[in-house]
N, CA, C and O atoms as a GROMACS GRO file, in nm:
protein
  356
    1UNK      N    1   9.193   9.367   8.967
    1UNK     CA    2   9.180   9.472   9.066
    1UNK      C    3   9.278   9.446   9.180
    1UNK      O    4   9.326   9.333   9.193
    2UNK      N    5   9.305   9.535   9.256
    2UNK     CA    6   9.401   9.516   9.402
    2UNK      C    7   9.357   9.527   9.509
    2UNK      O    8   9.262   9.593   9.552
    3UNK      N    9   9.422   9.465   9.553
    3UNK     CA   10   9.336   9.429   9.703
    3UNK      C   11   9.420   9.556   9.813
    3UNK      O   12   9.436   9.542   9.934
    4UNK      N   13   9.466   9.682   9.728
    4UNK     CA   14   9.503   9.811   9.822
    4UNK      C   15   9.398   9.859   9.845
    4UNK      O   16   9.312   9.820   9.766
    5UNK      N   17   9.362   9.937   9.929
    5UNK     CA   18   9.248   9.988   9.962
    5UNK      C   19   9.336  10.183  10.010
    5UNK      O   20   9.442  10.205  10.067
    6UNK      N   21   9.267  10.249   9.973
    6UNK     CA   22   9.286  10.404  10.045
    6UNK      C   23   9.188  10.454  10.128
    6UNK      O   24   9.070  10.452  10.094
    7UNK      N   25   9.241  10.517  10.284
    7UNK     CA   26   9.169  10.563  10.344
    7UNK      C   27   9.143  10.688  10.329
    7UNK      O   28   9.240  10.746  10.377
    8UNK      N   29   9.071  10.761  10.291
    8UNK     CA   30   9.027  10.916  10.284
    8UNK      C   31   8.940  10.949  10.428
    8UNK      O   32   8.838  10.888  10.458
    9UNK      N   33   8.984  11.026  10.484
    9UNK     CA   34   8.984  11.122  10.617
    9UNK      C   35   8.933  11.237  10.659
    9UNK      O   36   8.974  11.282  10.766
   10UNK      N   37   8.846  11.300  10.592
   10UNK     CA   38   8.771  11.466  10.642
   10UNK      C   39   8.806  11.506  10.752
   10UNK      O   40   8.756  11.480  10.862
   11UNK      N   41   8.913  11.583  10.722
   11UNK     CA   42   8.899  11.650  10.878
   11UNK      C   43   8.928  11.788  10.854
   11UNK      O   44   9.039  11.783  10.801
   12UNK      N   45   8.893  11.912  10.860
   12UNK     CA   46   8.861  12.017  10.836
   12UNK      C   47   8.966  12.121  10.916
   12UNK      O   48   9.001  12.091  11.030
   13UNK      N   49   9.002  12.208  10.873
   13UNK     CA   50   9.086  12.314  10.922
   13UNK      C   51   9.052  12.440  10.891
   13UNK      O   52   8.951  12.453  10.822
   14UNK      N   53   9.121  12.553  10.929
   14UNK     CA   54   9.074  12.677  10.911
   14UNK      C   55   9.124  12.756  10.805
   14UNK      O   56   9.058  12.850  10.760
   15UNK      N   57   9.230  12.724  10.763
   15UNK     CA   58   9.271  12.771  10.636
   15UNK      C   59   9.422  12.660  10.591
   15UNK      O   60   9.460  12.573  10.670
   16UNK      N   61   9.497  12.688  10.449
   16UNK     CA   62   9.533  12.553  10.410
   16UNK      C   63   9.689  12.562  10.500
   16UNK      O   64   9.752  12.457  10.513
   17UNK      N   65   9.731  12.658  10.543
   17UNK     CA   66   9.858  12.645  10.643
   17UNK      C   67   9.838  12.563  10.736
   17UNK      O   68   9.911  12.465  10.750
   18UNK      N   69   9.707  12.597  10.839
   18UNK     CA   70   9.678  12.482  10.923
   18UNK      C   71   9.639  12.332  10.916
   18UNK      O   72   9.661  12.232  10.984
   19UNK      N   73   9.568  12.365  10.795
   19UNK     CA   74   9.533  12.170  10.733
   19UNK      C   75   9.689  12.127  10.685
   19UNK      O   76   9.730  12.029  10.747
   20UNK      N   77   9.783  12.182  10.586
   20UNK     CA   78   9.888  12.103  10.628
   20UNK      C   79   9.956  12.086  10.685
   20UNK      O   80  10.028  11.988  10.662
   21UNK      N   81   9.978  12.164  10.791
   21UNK     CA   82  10.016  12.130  10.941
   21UNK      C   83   9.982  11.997  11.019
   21UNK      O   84  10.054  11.907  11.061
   22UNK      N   85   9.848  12.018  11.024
   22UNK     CA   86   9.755  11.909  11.085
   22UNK      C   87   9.736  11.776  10.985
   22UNK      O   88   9.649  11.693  11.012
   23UNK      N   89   9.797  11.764  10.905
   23UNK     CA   90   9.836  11.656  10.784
   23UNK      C   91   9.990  11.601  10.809
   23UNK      O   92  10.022  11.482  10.814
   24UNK      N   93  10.063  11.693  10.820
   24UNK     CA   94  10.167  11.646  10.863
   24UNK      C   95  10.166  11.568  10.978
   24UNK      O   96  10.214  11.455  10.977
   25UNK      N   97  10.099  11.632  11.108
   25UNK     CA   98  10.148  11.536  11.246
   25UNK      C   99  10.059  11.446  11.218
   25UNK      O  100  10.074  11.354  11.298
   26UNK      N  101   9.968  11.422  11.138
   26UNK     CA  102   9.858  11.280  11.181
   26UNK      C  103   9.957  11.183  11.083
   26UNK      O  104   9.983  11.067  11.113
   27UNK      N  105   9.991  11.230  11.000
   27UNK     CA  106  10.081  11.128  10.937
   27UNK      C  107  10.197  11.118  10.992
   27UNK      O  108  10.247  11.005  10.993
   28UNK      N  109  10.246  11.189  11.030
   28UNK     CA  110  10.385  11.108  11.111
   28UNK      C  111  10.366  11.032  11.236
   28UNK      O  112  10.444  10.942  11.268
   29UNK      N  113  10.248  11.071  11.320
   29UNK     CA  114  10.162  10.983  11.356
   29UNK      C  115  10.148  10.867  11.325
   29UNK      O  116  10.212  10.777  11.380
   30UNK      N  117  10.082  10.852  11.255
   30UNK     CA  118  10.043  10.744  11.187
   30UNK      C  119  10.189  10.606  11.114
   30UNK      O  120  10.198  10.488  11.078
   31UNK      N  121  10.242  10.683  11.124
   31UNK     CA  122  10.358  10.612  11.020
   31UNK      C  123  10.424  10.504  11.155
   31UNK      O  124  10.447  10.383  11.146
   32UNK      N  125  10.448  10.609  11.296
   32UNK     CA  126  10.475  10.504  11.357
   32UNK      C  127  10.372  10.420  11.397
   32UNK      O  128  10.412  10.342  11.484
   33UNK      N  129  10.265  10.406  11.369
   33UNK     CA  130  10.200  10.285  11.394
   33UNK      C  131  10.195  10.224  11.310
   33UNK      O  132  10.126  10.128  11.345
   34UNK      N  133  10.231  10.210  11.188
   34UNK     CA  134  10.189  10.122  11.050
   34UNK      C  135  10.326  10.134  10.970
   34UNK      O  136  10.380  10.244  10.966
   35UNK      N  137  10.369  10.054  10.923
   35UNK     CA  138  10.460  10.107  10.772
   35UNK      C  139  10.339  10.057  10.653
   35UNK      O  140  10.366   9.975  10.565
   36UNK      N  141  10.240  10.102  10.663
   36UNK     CA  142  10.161  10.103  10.561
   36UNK      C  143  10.123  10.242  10.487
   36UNK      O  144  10.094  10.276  10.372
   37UNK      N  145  10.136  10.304  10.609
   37UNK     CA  146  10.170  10.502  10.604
   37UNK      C  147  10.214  10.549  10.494
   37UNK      O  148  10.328  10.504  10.480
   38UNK      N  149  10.181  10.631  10.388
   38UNK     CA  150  10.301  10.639  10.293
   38UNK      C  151  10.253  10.821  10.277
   38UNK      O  152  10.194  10.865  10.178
   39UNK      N  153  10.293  10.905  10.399
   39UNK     CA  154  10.341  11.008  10.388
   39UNK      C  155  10.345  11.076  10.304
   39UNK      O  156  10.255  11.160  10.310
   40UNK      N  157  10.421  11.086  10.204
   40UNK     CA  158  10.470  11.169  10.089
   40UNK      C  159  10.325  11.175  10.010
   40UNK      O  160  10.302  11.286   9.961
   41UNK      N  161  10.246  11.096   9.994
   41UNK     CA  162  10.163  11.086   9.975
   41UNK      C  163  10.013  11.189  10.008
   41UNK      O  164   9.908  11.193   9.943
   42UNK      N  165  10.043  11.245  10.103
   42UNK     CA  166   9.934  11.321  10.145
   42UNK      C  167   9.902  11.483  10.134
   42UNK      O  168   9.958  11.586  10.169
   43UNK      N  169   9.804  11.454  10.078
   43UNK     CA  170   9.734  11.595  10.001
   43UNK      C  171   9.624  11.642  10.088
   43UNK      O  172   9.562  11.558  10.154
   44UNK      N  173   9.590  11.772  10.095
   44UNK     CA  174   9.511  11.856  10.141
   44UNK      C  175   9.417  11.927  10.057
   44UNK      O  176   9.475  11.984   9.964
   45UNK      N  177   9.246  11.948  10.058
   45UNK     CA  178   9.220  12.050   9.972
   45UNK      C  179   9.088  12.092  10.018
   45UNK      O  180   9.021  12.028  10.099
   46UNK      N  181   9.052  12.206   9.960
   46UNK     CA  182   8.932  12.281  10.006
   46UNK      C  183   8.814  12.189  10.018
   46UNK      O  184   8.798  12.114   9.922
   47UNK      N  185   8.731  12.180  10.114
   47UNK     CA  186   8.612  12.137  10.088
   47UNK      C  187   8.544  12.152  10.001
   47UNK      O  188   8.462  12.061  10.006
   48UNK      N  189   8.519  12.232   9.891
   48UNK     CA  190   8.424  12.252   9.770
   48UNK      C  191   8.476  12.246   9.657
   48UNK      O  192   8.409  12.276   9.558
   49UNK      N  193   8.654  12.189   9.644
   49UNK     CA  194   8.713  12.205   9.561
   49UNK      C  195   8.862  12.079   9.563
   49UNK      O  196   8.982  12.092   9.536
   50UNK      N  197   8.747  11.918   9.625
   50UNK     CA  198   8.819  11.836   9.624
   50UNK      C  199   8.924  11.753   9.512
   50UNK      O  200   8.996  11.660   9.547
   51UNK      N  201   8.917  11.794   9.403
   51UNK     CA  202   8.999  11.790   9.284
   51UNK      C  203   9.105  11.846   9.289
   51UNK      O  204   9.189  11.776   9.232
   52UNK      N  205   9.147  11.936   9.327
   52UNK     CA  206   9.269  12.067   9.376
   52UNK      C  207   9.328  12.035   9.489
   52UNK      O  208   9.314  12.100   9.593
   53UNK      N  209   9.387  11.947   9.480
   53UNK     CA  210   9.479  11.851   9.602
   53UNK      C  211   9.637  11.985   9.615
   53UNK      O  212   9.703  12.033   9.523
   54UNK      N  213   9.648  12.008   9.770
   54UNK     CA  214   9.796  12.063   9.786
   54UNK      C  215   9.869  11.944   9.832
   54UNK      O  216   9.818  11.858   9.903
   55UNK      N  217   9.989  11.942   9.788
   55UNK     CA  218  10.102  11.833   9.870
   55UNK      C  219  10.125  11.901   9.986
   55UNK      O  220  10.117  12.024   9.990
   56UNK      N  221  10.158  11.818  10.099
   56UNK     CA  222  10.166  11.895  10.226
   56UNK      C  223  10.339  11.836  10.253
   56UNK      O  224  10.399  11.924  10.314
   57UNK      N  225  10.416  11.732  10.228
   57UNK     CA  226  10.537  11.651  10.248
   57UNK      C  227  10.586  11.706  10.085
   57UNK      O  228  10.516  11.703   9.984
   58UNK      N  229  10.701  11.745  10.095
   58UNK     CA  230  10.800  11.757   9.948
   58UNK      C  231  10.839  11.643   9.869
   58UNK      O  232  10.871  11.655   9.751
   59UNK      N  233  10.838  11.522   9.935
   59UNK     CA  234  10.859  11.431   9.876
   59UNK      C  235  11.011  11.401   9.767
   59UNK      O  236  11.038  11.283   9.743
   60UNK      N  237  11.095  11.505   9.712
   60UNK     CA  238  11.158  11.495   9.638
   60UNK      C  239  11.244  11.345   9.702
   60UNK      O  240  11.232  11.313   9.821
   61UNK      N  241  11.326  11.267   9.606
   61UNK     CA  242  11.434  11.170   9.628
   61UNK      C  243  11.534  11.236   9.672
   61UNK      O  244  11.552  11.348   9.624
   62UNK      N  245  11.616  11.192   9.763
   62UNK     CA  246  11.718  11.251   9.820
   62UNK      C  247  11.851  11.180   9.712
   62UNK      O  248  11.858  11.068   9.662
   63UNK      N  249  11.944  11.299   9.703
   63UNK     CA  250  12.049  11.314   9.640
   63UNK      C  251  12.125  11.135   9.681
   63UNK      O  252  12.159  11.046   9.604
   64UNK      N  253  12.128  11.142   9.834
   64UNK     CA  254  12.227  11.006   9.849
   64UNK      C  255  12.154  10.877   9.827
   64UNK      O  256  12.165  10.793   9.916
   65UNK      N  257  12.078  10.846   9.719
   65UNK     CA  258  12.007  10.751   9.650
   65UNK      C  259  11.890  10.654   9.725
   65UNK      O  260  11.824  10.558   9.687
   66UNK      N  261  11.902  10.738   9.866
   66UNK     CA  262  11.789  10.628   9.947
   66UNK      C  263  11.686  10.705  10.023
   66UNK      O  264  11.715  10.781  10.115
   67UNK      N  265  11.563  10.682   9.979
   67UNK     CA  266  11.479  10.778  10.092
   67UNK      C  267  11.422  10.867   9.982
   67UNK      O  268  11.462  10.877   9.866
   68UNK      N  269  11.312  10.936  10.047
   68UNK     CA  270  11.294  11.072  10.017
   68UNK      C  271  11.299  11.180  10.127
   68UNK      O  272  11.321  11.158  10.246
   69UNK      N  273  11.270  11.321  10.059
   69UNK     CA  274  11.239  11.425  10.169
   69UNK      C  275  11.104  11.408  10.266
   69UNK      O  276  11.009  11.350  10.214
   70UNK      N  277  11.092  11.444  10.368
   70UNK     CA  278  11.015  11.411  10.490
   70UNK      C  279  11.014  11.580  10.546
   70UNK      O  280  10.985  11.616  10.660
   71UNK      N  281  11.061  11.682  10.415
   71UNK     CA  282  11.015  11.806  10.479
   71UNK      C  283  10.882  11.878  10.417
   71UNK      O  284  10.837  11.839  10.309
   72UNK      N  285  10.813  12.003  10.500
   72UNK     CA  286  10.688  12.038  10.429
   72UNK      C  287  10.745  12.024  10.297
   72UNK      O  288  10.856  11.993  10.253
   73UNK      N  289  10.613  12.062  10.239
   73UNK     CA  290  10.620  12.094  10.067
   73UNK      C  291  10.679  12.210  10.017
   73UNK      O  292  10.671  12.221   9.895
   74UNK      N  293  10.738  12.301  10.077
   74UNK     CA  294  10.777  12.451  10.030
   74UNK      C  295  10.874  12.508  10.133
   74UNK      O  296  10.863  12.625  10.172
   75UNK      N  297  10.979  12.415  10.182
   75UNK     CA  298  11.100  12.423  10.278
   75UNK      C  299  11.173  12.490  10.142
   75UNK      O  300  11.169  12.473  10.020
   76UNK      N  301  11.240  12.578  10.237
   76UNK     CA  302  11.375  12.685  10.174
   76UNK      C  303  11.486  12.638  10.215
   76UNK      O  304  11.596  12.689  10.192
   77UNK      N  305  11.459  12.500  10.302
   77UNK     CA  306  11.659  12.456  10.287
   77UNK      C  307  11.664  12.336  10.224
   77UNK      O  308  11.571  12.292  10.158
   78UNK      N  309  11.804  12.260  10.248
   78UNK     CA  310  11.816  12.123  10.140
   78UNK      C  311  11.745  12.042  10.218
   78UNK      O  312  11.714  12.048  10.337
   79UNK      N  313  11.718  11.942  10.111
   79UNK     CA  314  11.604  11.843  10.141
   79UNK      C  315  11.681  11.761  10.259
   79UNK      O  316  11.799  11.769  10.294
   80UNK      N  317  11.566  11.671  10.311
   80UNK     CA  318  11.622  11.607  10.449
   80UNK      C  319  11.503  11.495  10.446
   80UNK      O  320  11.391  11.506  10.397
   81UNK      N  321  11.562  11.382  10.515
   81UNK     CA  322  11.555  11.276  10.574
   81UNK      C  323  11.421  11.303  10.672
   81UNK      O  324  11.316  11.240  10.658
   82UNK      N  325  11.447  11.422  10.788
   82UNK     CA  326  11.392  11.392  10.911
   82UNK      C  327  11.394  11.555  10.908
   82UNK      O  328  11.482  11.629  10.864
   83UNK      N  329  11.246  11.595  10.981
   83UNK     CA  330  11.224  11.729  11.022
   83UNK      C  331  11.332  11.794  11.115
   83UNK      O  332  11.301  11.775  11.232
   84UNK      N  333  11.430  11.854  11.104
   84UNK     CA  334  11.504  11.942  11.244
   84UNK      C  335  11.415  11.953  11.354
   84UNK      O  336  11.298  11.992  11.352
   85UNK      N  337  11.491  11.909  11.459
   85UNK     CA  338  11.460  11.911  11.589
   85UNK      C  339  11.409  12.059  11.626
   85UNK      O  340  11.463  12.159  11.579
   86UNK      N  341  11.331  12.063  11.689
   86UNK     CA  342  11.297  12.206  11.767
   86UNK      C  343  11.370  12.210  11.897
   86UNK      O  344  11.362  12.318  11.956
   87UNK      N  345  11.426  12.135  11.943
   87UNK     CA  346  11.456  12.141  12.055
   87UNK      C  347  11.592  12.271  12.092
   87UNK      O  348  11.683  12.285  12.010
   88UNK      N  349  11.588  12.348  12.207
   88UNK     CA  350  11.727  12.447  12.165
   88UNK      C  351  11.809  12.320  12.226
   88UNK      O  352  11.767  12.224  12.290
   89UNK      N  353  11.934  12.353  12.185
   89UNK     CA  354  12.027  12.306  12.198
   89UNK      C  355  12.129  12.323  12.331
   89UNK      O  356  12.236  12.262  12.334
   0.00000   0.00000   0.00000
């Protein structure tokens, strides 16, 4: 057996746009406090229908052989490293 352990988290949202929203920042959150974090990793799903996991992070491998994507799960541009800044410019 392994001595990994997984934390599972209930925390409830109002519909699944907002739970992976609210999945995203607790994990990027989270990541800077730990590199135990593993992001890509994190799924969302109905309360009555915990088997039916959504990916909330895309996860794909990035083309330049290091890393993966760090964008939602259903981004319409090329994959990336790091969320685009909101900031205007």
């Amino acid at each position: 057996m392994t001595e990994r352990w997984v934390i599972h988290l209930p925390v409830t949202a109002p519909d699944l746009l907002r739970a992976r929203i609210f999945a995203r920042t607790a994990a990027r959150v989270l990541t800077r406090l730990s590199a135990r974090v593993d992001p890509g990793g994190v799924t969302v799903s109905a309360e009555d229908e915990q088997g039916v996991r959504h990916w909330v992070f895309c996860d794909r491998p990035l083309s330049d052989g290091g890393g993966r994507c760090a964008l939602p799960v259903e981004h319409t541009s090329a994959c990336a490293r790091r969320t685009p800044s909101l900031r205007p410019q």
